[in-house]
C-alpha positions in Angstrom: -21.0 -23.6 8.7 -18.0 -23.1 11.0 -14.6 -21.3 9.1 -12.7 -25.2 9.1 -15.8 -26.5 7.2 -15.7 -23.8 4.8 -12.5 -24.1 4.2 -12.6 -27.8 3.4 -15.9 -28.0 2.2 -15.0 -25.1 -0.8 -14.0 -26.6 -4.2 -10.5 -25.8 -5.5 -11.0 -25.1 -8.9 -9.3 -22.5 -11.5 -12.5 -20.6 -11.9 -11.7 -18.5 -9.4 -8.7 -17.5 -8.9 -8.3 -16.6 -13.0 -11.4 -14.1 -11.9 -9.0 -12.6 -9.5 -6.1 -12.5 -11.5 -7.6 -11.2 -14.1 -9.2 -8.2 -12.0 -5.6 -7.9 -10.5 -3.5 -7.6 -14.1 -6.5 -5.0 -15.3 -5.3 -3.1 -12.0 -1.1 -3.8 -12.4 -1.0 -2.6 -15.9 -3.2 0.6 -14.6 -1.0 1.4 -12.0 2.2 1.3 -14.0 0.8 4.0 -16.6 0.7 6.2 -13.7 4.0 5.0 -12.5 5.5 5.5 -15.9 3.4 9.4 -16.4 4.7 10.2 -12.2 8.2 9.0 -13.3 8.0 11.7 -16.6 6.6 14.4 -14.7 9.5 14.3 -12.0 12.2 14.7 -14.4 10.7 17.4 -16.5 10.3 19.0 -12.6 13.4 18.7 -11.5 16.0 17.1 -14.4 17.7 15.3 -11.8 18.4 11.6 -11.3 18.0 11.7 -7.1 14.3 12.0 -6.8 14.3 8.5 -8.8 16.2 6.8 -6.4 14.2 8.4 -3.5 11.3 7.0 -5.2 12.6 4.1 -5.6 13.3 4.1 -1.9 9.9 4.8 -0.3 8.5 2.1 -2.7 10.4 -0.3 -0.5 11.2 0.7 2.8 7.8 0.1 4.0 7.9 -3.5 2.6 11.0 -4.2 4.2 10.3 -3.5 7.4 6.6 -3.5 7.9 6.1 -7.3 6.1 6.4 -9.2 9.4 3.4 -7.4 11.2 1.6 -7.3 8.1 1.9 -11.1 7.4 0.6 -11.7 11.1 -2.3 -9.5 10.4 -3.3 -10.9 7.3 -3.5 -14.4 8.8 -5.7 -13.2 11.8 -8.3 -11.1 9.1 -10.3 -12.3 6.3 -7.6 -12.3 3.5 -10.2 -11.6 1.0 -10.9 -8.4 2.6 -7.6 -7.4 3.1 -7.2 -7.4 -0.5 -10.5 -5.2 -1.2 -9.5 -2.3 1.6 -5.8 -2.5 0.1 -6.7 -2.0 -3.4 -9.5 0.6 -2.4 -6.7 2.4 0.0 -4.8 2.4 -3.2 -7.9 3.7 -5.2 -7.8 6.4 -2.8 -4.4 7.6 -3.2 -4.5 7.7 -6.7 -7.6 10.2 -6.6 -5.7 12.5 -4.4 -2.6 12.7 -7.1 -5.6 13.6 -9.2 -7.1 16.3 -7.2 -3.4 17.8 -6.2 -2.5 17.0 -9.9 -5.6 18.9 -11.1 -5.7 22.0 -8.6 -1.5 22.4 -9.5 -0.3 21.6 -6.4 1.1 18.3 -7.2 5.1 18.6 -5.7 8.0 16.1 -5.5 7.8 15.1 -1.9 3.8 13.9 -2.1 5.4 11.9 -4.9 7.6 10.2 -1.9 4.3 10.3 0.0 2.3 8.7 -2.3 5.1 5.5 -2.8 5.2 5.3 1.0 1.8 4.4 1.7 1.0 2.1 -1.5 4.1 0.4 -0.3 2.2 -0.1 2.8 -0.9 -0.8 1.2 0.7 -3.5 -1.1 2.9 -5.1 2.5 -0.7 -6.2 3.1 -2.0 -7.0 -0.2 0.9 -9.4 -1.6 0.4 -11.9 1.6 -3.0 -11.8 1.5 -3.3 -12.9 -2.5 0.0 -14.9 -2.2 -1.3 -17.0 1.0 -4.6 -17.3 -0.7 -3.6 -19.1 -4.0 -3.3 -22.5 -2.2 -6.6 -22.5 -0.7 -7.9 -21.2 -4.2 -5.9 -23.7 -6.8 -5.6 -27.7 -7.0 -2.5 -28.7 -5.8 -1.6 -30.3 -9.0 -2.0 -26.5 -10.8 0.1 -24.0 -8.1 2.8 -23.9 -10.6 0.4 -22.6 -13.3 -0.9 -20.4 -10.9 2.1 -18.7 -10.1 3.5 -18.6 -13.4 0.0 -16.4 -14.1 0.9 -14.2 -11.1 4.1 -13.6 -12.8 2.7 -12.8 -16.1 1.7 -9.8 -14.6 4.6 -8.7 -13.9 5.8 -9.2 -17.4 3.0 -7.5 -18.4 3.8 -4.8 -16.4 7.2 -4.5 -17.7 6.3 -4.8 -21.4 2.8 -3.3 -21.6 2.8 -0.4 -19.6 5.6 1.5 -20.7 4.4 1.2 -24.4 1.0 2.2 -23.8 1.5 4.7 -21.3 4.5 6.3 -23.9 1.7 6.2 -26.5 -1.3 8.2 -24.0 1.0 10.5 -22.1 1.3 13.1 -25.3 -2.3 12.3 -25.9 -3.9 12.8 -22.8 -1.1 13.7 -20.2 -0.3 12.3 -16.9 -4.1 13.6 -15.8 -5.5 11.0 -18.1 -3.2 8.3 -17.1 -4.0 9.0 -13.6 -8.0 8.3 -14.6 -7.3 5.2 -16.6 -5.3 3.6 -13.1 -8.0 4.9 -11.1 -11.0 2.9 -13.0 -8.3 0.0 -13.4 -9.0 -0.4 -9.9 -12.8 -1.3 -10.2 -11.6 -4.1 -12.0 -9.6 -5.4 -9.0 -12.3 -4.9 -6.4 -15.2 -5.8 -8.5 -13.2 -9.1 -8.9 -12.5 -9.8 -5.1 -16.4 -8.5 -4.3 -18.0 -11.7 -6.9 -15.9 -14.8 -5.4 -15.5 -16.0 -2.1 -11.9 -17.0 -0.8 -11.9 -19.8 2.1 -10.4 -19.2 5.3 -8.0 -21.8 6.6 -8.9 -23.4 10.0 -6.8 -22.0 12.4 -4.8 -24.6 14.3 -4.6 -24.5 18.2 -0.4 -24.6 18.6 1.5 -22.1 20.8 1.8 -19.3 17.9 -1.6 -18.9 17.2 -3.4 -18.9 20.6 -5.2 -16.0 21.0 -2.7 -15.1 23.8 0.4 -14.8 21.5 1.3 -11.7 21.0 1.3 -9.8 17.4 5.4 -9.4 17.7 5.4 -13.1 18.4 3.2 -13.7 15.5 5.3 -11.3 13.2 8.3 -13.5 13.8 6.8 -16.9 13.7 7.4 -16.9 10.2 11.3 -16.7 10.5 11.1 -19.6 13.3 8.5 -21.6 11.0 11.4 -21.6 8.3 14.4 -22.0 11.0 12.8 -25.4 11.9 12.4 -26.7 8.3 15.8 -27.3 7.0 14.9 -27.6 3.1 12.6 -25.3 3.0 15.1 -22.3 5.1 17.8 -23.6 2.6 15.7 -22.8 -0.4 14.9 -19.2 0.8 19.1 -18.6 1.7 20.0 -19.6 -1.9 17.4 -17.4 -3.6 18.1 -14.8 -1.1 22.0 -15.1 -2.3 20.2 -15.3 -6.0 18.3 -12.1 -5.7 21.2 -10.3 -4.2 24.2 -11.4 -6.9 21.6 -10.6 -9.7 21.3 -7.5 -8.4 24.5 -6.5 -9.4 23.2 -7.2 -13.0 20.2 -5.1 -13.0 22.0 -2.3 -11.6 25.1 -2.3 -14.4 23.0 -3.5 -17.2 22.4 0.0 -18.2 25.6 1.5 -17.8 27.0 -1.5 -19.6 24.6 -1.5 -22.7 25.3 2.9 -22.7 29.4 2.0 -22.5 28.8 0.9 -26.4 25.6 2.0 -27.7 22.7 4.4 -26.9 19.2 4.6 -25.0 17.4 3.6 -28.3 19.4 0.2 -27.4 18.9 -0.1 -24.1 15.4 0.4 -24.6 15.7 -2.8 -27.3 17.4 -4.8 -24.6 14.9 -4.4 -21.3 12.4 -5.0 -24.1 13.9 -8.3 -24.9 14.0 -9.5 -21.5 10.5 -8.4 -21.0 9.5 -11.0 -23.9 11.7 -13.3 -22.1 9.7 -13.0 -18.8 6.7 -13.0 -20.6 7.7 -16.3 -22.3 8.7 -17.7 -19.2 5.6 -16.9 -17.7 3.6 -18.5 -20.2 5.3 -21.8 -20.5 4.8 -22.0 -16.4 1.7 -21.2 -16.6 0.5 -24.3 -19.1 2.9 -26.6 -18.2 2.8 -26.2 -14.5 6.4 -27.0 -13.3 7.6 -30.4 -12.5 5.6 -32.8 -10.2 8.0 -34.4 -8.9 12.4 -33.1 -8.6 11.1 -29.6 -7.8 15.1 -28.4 -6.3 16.6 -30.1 -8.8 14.8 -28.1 -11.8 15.0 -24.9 -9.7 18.7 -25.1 -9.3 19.1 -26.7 -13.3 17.1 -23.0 -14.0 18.8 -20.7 -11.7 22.4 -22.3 -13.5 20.7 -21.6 -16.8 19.5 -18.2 -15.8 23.6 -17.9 -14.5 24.5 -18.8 -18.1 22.3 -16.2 -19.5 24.3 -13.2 -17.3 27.8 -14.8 -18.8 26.7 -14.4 -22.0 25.7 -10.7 -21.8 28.9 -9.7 -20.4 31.1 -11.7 -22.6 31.1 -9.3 -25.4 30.4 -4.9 -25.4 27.4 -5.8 -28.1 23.6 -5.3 -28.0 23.4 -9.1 -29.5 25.4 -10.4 -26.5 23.4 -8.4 -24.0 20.0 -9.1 -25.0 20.4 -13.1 -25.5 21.4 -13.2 -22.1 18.9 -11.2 -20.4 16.5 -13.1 -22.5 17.7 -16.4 -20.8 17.4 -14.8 -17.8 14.7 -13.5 -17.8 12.9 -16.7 -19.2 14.5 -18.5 -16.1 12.8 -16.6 -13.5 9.1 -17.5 -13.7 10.0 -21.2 -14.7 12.3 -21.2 -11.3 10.5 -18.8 -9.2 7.1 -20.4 -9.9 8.8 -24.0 -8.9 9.8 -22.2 -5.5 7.0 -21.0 -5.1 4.7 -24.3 -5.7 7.1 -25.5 -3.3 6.2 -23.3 -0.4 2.3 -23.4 -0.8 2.6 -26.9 -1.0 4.2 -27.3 2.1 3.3 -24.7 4.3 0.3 -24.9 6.5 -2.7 -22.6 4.9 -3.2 -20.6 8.3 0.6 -19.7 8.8 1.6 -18.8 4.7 0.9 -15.4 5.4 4.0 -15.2 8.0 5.7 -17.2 6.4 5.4 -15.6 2.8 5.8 -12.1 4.4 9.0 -12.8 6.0 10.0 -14.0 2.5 9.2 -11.1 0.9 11.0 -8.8 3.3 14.0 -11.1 2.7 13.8 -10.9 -1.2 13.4 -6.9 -0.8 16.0 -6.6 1.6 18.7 -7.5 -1.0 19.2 -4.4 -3.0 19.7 -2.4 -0.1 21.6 -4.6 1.6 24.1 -4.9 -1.9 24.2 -1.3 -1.9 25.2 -1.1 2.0 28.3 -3.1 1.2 29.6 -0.3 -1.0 30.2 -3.1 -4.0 29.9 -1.5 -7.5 
């Protein structure tokens, strides 16, 4: 059977892509123990708050600037395997944490290492399960899809920190470090029992075997230019991500201004539930089927509402309610954009086009922070 038949000829069905996902949350929550125990052990090394941002900083870099190259690559290879060697590459690094971690030789900078190169190994991975959804899903069920994929990350942000709060003074960053590397069985078992269909390649100028991989890199950003609704969607979440920026950065200076960690911790826990929530309600209802800019700009001016109301008052009350509508807004509108997107985009070219959106998206904290605003 030749890759257009299989492509066609495989039934889109829920089955399995919640296989998947559920091998890929297993896996998330896993990684942000360790994330959470690496995050401990630097300040108890070094007390300071400049190996953070550093961190912080090698986590993204690579995404930023290697997501072009990466999204042409993952729509030339078999997506499915570019998942599996990913999460085994990030297997990998997480056993050599372990063994430096174990022998005592564990220093700051292989922290920095160590973020580089899962941020490399993630530039291929997000494409790769992002681009495969629509070939995976019913048209008709992409919103509930993505407001799954987002679950995870309010699973992240809620879960992980709890847990891995409650095992660090039981079994130290060593045994965190175990529990993310089994996590990752979970993922890779997953991707190894289900088959995901490769889309037919079409025959146009940008994917003749004679275009070069730059050209391919940046077919993405043209495929966008020439679609008018579709580049005007990704400006005005671009402009989203990089005013609500400015939120995420103050939020905790603003809730310490008047109150104290135990509060702050109360607040980002709120608008964990809130993403959560949101992620839920996507996820069974699906979005809207038909008015999809209309409810994504209704949400984003609801999730606008939520930021008004934490600043209106120096009070934990104030500050929580509105990052709980916020954070309830995003999967409901991000999942809409999303639906939007795989819906529209050709199978073979979504992993260009979703990786120049991602380096887009994670271009707009540095770029904030390059403008020298506050």
């Amino acid at each position: 059977m030749s890759q257009a038949e299989t492509a066609v000829s495989t039934p889109r069905t829920m089955r399995t892509f919640m296989i998947i996902w559920l091998g890929q949350i297993i896996s998330i929550i896993g990684s942000g123990l360790t994330s959470f125990g690496l995050a401990v052990w630097i300040y108890d090394q070094t007390g300071q708050a400049t190996p953070f941002a550093l961190t912080v900083m090698f986590g993204n870099l690579p995404r930023i600037l290697l997501s072009p190259i990466a999204g042409a690559l993952v729509d030339r290879w078999n997506r499915r395997w570019v998942m599996i060697l990913s999460d085994t590459g990030s297997a990998l690094l997480t056993v050599g944490a372990l063994v430096l971690l174990t022998f005592g030789q564990l220093q700051v900078w292989h922290i920095y290492l160590i973020a580089a190169i899962g941020s490399v190994l993630s530039t291929f991975q997000e494409p790769a399960y992002t681009a495969s959804v629509s070939l995976l899903v019913p048209k008709k069920d992409l919103g509930r899809a993505n407001g799954l994929m987002q679950m995870g990350q309010a699973l992240e942000m809620l879960i992980a920190p709890l847990l891995a709060g409650v095992l660090f003074g039981l079994i130290g960053l060593r045994g965190l470090v175990v529990i993310d590397f089994v996590t990752f069985f979970f993922a890779v078992g997953a991707l190894l029992v289900v088959q995901i269909p490769q889309p037919p390649r079409q025959e146009t100028a940008v994917s003749a075997p004679a275009t070069s991989l730059w050209q391919e890199a940046w077919f993405g950003w043209h495929y966008l230019r020439q679609r008018s609704g579709l580049f005007g969607l990704l400006v005005y979440f671009a402009l989203v991500n990089f005013f609500l920026n400015f939120t995420a950065v103050l939020l905790g200076p603003l809730v310490l201004s008047f109150s104290n960690s135990a509060a702050l911790g109360t607040v980002q826990a709120i608008g964990g539930i809130g993403m959560l929530a949101g992620s839920i309600i996507m996820s069974a209802w699906g979005g809207p089927k038909q008015n999809r800019i209309p409810t994504v700009i209704g949400l984003i001016t609801i999730a606008s509402l939520g930021v008004f109301i934490a600043g209106l008052q120096p009070s934990t009350v104030f500050v929580a309610t509105g990052l709980f509508i916020l954070m309830i807004c995003v999967p409901l509108g991000g999942g809409t954009s999303q639906a939007i997107f795989q819906s529209k985009i050709a199978p073979d070219v979504q992993g260009r086009v979703f990786a120049i959106r991602t380096m887009i998206s994670r271009s707009m904290m540095p770029l904030r922070l390059l403008t020298g605003w506050p």
